[in-house]
N, C-alpha and C positions, 0 to 999 in steps of 0.2 A: 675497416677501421673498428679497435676496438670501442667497449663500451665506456671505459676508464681512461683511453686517450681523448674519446669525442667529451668526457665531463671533465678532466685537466683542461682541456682547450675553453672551454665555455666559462670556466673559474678565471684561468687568466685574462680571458676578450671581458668580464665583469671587474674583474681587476682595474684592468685599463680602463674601461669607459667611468668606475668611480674616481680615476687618478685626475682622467681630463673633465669632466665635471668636478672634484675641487681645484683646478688648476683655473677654470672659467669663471668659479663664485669671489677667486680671489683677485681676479684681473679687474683694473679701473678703467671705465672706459667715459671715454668724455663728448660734452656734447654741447654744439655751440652753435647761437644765435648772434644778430647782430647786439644786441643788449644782453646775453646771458650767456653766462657759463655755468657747465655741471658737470658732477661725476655721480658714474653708479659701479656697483661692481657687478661681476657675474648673475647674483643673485636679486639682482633689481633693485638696491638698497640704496638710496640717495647718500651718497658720501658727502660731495661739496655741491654751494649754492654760491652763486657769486652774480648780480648786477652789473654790469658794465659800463652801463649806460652812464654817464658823467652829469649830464646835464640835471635839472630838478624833473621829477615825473611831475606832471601835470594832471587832471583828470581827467580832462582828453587823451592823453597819452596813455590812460593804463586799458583800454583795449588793447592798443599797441603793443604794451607790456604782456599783458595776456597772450600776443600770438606768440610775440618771443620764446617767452616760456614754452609755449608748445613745441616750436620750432625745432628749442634745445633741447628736449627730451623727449621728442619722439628721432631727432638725430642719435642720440645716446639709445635708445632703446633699440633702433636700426643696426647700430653698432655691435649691442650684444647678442641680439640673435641672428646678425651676419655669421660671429666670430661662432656662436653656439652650433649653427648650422655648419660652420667649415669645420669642426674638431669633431663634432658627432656624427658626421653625416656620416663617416665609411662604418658606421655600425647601426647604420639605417634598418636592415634587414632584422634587428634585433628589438625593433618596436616599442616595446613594453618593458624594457631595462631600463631607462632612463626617463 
């Protein structure tokens, strides 16, 4: 293989992996608790906040509320580097490009 085939091919495999890295910062993904919903995008960016919870919070309740929260964004953050991992993975061997 040439020397100018093997550096065509390496420009394109960076091509693609900057194409699907902005295609992951632009993707919403959501994340849900029994009291909460949320979005983030690719890029970890809290897009929406939204309470669920109908009822009044209480101050016994905002423990509760606090795990919630957690719940929903680490569900949300599971989500994006599920999705991170399944689109980058086949250029794993490429380490340090992304």
């Amino acid at each position: 293989m040439n020397m100018q085939k093997l550096m065509a091919e390496a420009q394109k495999m960076q091509r693609d992996i900057t194409k699907k890295q902005e295609e992951l910062e632009n993707t919403l993904f959501e994340g849900k608790s029994e009291w909460i919903e949320l979005s983030m995008n690719g890029k970890y960016e809290l897009k929406s906040f939204k309470i669920t919870y109908d009822e009044d919070i209480k101050n016994d309740d905002k423990e509760m509320l606090e795990d919630m929260i957690n719940i929903a964004l680490s569900d949300c953050l599971k989500k994006i580097n599920t999705k991170k991992n399944d689109i980058m993975g086949s250029y794993g061997s490429m380490g340090g490009l992304f």
